[in-house]
N, C-alpha and C positions, 0 to 999 in steps of 0.2 A: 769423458764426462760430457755431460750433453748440455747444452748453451739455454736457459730461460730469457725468457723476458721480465717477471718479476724481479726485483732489484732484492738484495741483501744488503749486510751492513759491513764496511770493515771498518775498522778504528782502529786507533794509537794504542790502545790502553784497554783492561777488561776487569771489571768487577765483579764478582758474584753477587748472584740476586738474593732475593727473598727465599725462593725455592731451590735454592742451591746450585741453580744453572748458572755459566759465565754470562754476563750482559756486559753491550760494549760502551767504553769508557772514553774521555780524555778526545780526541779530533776524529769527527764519524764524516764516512764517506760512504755514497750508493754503489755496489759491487752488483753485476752480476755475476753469480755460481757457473765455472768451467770459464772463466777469462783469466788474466794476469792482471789486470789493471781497472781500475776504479773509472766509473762513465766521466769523471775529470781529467783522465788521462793519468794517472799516479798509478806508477808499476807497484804491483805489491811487494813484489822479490827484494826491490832496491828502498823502498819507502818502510821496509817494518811492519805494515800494516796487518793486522790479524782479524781473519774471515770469521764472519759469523751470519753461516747460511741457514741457522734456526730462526733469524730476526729479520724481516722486513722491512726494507727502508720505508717506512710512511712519514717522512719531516712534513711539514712545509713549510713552507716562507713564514709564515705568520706565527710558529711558536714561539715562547720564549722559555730561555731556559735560563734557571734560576741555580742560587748556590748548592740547592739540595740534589739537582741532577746529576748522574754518573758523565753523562752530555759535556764535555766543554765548549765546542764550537761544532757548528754544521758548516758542511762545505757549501758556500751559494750556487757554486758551476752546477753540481753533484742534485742541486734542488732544480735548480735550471734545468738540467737533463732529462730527468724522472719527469717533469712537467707537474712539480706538487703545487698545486694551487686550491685552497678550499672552494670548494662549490664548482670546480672545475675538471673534474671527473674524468671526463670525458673527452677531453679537451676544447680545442679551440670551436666556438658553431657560429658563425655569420648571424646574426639574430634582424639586421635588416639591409637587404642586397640590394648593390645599387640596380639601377634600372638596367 
């Protein structure tokens, strides 16, 4: 299997959605598809965690997630990682260089 750069989702736990697909549940972490382990360093093999390469990690820092969410915690390393910052796309740009 061959290694991306977009992130996926694994988590603790899975719920079924709206449309009948599983969505993940309960402690969510950023996976890339064709690794073992979670960009936090969490083996999946030994941690439980179950892959879900139809969902995309997009968190970021700044959601919040309320009691009606499938969501219980996001990992902050796993946001750290992915570099999710609103307005920050693209990542880091020097906007005024020193001389």
């Amino acid at each position: 299997m061959r290694t991306t750069s977009t992130a996926a989702v694994a988590a603790s736990s899975e719920v079924p959605g709206d449309d009948g697909v599983r969505r993940p549940g309960g402690e969510v972490h950023a996976w890339l598809p064709g690794q073992n382990q979670t960009l936090c360093g969490l083996q999946l093999s030994r941690t439980r965690l179950r892959r879900f390469p139809h969902v995309p990690f997009d968190y970021s820092g700044t959601d919040v997630l309320t009691e009606a969410d499938p969501e219980g915690w996001l990992c902050p390393r796993c946001l750290a990682a992915t570099g999710s910052r609103r307005g920050q796309e693209k990542g880091w740009v020097r906007t005024n260089p020193r001389p």
